[in-house]
C-alpha positions, 0 to 999 in steps of 0.5 A, spaced: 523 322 885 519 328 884 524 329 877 522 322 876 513 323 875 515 330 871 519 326 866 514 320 866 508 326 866 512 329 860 513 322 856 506 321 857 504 328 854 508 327 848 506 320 847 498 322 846 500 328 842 504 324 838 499 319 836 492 325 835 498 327 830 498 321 827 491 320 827 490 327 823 495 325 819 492 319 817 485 323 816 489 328 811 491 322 807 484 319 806 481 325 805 486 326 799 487 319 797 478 319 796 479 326 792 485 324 787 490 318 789 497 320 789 504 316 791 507 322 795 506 322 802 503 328 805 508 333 807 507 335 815 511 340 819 512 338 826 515 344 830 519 340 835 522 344 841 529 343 843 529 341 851 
């Protein structure tokens, strides 16, 4: 049980990590989008943990 709530824990972590990174990600490509707009997406490197 107590494996269970770890991992539902873990799941909720990456979950709103995942999605302030989204949002970032999102504001980069606005703020370079009203700078010049260009095509190519913004290259953004996440470091992903092997578990």
């Amino acid at each position: 049980m107590k494996k269970l709530l770890e991992k539902a824990k873990e799941a909720r972590k990456t979950q709103r990590l995942r999605q302030l990174l989204d949002r970032a990600i999102d504001r980069v490509r606005d703020a370079l989008a009203g700078a010049e707009p260009r095509l190519q997406p913004v290259p953004v490197r996440v470091k992903r943990r092997k578990g």
